[in-house]
ROPAZA-799717 format. One line per 4 residues: their letters; for each residue x, y, z of N, C-alpha, C. Coordinates in steps of 0.001 Angstrom, whole numbers, always signed. Example, Ala and Ser with C-alpha at 12.3 -4.5 7.8 and 13.67 -1.06 7.14 Angstrom:
// residues 2
AS) +13190:-5690:+7800:+12300:-4500:+7800:+13200:-3300:+7800; +12850:-2250:+7080:+13670:-1060:+7140:+12900:+30:+7870
// end
This chain:
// residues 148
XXXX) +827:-1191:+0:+0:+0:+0:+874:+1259:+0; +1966:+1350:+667:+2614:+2552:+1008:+3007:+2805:-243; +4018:+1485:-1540:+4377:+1817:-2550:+3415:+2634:-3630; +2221:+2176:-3223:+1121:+2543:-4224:+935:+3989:-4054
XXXX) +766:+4426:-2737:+601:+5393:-2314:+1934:+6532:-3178; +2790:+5982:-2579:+4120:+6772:-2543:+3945:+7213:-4738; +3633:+6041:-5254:+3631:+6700:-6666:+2038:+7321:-6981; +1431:+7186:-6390:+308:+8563:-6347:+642:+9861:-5682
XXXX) +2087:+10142:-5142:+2356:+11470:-4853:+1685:+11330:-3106; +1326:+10522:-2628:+531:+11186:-819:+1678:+10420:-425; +2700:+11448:+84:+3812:+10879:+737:+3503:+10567:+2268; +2467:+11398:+2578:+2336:+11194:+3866:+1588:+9870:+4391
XXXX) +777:+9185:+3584:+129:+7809:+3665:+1397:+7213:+3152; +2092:+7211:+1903:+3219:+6097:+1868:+4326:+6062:+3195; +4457:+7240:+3494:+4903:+6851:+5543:+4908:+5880:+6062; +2893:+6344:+6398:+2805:+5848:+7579:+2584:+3958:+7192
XXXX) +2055:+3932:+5631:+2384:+2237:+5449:+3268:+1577:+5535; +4620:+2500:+5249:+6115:+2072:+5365:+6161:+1736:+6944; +5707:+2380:+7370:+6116:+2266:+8908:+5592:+943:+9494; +4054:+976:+9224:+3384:-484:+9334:+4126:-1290:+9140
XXXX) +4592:-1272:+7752:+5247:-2395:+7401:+6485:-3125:+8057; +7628:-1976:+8287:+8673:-2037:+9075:+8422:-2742:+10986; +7512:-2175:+11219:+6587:-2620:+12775:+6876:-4251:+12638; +5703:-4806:+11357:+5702:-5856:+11356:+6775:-6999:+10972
XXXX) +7166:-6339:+10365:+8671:-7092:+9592:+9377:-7366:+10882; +9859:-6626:+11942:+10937:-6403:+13150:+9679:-7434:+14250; +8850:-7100:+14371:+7281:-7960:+14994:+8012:-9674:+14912; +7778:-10118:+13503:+7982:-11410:+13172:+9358:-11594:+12914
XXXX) +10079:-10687:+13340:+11648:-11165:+12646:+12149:-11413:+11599; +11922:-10772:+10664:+11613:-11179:+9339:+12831:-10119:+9281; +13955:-10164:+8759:+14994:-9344:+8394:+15295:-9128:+6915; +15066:-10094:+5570:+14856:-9063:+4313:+13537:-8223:+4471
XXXX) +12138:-8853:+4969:+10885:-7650:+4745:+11635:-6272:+5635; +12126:-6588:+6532:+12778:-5176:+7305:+13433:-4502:+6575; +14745:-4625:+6008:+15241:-3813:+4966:+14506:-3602:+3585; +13500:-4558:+3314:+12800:-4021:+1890:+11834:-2227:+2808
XXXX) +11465:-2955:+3913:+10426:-1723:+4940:+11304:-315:+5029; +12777:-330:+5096:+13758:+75:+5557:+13732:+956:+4026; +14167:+231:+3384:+14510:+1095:+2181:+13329:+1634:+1309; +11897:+1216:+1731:+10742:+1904:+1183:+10492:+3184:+1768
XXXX) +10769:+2524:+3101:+10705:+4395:+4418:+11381:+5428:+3632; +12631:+4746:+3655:+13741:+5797:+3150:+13077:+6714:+2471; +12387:+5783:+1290:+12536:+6217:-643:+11195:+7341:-228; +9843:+7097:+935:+8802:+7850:+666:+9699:+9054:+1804
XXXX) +10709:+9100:+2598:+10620:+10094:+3127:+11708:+11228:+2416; +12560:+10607:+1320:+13336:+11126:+222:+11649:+12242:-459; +11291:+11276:-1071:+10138:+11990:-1312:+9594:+13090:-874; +8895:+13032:+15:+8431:+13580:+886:+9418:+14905:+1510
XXXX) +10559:+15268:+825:+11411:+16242:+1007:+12651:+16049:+2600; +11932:+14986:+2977:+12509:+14801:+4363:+13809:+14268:+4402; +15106:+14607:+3730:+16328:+14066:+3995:+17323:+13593:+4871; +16753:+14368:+6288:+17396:+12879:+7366:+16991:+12186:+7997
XXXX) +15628:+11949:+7813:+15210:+10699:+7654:+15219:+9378:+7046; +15442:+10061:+5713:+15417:+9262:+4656:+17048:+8607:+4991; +17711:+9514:+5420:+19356:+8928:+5336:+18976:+8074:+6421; +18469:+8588:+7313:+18386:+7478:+8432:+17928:+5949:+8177
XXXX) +16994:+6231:+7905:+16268:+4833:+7312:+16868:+4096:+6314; +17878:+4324:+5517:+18510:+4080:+4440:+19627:+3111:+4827; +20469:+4016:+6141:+21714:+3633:+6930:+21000:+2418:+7618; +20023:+2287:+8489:+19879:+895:+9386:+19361:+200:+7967
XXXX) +18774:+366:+6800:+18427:-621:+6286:+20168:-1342:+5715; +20716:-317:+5507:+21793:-1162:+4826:+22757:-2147:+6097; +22911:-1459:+7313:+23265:-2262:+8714:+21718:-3609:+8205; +21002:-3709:+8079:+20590:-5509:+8422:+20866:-5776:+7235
XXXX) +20727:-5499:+5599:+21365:-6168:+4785:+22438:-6929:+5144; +23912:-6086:+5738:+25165:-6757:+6087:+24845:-7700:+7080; +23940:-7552:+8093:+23854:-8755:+8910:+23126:-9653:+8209; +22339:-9744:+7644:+21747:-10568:+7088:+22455:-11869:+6034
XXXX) +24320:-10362:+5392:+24874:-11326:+4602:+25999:-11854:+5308; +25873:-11141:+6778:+27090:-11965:+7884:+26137:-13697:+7974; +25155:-13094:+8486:+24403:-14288:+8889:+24214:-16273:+7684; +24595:-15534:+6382:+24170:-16243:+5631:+25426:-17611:+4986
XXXX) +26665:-16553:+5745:+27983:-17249:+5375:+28191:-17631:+3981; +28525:-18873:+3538:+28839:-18931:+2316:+27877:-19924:+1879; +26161:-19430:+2061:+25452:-19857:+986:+25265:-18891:-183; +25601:-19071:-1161:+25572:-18168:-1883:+24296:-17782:-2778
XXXX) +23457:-18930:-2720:+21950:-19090:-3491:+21282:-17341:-2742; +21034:-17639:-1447:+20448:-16874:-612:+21471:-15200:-398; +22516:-15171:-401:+23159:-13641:-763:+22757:-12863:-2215; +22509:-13798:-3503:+21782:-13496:-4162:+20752:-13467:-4238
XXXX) +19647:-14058:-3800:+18121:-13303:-3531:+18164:-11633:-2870; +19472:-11185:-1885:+19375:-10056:-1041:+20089:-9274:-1921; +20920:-9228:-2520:+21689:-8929:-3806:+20657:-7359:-3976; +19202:-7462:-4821:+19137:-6676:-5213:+18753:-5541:-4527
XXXX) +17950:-6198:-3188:+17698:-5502:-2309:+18603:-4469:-1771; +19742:-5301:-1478:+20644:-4254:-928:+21208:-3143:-1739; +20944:-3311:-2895:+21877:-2517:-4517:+20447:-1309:-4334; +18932:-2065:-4012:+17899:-630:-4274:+18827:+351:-3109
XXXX) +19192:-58:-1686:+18926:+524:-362:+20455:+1587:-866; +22051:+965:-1111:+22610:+1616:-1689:+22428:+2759:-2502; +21843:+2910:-3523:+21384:+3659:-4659:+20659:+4601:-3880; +19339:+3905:-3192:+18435:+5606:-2723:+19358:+6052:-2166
XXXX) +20323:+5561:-1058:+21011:+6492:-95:+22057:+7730:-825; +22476:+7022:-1730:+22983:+7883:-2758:+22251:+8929:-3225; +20906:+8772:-4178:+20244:+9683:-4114:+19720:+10729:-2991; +20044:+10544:-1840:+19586:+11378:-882:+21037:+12509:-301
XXXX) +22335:+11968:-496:+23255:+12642:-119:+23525:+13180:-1358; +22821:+13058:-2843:+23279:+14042:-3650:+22145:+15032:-3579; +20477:+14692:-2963:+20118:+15741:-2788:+20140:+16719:-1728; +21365:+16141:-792:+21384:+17139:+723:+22870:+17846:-208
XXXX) +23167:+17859:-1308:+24375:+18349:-1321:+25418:+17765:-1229; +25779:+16662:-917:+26820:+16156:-287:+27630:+15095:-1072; +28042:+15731:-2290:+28378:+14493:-3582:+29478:+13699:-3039; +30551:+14227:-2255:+31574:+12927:-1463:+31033:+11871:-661
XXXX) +30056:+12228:-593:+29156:+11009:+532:+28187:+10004:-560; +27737:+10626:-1492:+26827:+10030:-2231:+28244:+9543:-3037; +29229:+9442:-3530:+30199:+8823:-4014:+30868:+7915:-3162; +30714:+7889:-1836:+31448:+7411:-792:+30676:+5734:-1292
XXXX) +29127:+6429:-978:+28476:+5051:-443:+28155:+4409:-1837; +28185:+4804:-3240:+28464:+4227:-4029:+30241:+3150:-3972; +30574:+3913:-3498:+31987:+2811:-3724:+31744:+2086:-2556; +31219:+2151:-1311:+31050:+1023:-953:+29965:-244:-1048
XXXX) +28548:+336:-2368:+28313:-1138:-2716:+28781:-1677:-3819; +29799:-936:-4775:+30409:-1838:-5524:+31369:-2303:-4719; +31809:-2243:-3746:+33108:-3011:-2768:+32214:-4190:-2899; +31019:-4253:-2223:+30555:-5443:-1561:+30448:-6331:-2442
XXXX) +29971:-5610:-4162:+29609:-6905:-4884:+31003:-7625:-5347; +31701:-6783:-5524:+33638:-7066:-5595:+33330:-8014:-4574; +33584:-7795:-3226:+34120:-8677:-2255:+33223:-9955:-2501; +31849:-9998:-3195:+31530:-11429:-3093:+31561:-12131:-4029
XXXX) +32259:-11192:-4906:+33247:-12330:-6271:+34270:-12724:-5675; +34592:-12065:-5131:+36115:-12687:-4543:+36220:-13884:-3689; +34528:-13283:-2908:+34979:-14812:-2011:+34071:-16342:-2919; +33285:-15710:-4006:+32952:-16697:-5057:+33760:-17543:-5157
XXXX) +35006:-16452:-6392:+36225:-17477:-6706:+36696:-18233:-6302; +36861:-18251:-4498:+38136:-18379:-3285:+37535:-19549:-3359; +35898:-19647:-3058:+35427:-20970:-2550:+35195:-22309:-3745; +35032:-21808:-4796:+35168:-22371:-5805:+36669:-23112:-6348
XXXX) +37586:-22475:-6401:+39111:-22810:-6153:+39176:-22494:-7983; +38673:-21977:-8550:+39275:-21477:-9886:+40084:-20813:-9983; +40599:-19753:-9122:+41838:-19319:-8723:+41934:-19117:-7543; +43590:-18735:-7024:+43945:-18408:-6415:+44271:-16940:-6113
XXXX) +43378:-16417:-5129:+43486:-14953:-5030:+44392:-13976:-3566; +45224:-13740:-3850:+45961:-12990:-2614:+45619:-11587:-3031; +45210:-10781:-1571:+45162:-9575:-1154:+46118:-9133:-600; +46498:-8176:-1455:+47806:-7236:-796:+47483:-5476:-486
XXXX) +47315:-5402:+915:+47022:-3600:+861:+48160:-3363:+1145; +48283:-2404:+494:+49579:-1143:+248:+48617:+109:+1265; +49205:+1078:+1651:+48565:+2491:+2125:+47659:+2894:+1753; +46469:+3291:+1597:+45856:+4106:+1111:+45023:+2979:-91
XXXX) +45403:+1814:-363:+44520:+1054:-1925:+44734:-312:-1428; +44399:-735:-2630:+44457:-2424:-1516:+44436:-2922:-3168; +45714:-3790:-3687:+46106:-4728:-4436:+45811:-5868:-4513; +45220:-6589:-5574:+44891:-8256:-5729:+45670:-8342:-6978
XXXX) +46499:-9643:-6554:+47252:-10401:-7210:+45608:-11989:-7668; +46412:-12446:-9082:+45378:-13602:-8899:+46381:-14181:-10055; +46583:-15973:-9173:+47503:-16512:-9350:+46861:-17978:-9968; +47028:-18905:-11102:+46542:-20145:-11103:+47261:-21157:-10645
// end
């Protein structure tokens, strides 16, 4: 309902459904409906002109994504179902620090969800054994060697 809402323009009903939603998601423990709740809040309170909110809601949604992909270890079926989820929650947050102004931040948190999808090729490869991958950080960058 809130989504429906939210693209009919009544930001203020797509809210308060977001909110419902989020209630219940955290209610039953349900941790992807929480971050899908998480990153809908965000997107109607982006909307809705409200930008630290929206960052707010954006930031804990992307904190249970990562737990969610701590939690999941190396099944990899199930990190890809959350995959896209976490790529929407990334992106709005972006959109919200380029509309507070703040293009080093909205660039920040872009480079850190292409880190993540990097880091879970990497640990793809590792577990797979198609290559052999060593990490080398130098100061300031961080080097991969990849060896057969």
């Amino acid at each position: 309902m809130g989504a429906a809402y939210g693209d009919l323009g009544n930001n203020v009903q797509a809210i308060k459904y977001a909110q419902q939603y989020l209630a219940i998601a955290r209610e039953i423990k349900d941790r992807e409906r929480e971050g899908l709740a998480l990153n809908n809040l965000g997107g109607a309170f982006l909307k809705a002109g409200n930008l630290a909110e929206a960052e707010k809601m954006l930031v804990q949604g992307i904190q249970v994504w990562e737990l969610m992909r701590q939690m999941l270890g190396s099944n990899d079926a199930n990190k890809i179902s959350i995959f896209e989820g976490q790529a929407r929650t990334y992106q709005a947050l972006q959109e919200v620090r380029v509309a507070q102004n703040n293009p080093y931040a909205a660039l920040e948190i872009a480079e850190r969800g292409r880190a993540r999808a990097f880091v879970d090729l990497l640990t793809q490869r590792l577990s797979s054994g198609a290559a052999s991958l060593v990490i080398v950080p130098a100061p300031g960058s961080m080097s991969v060697l990849q060896t057969n």
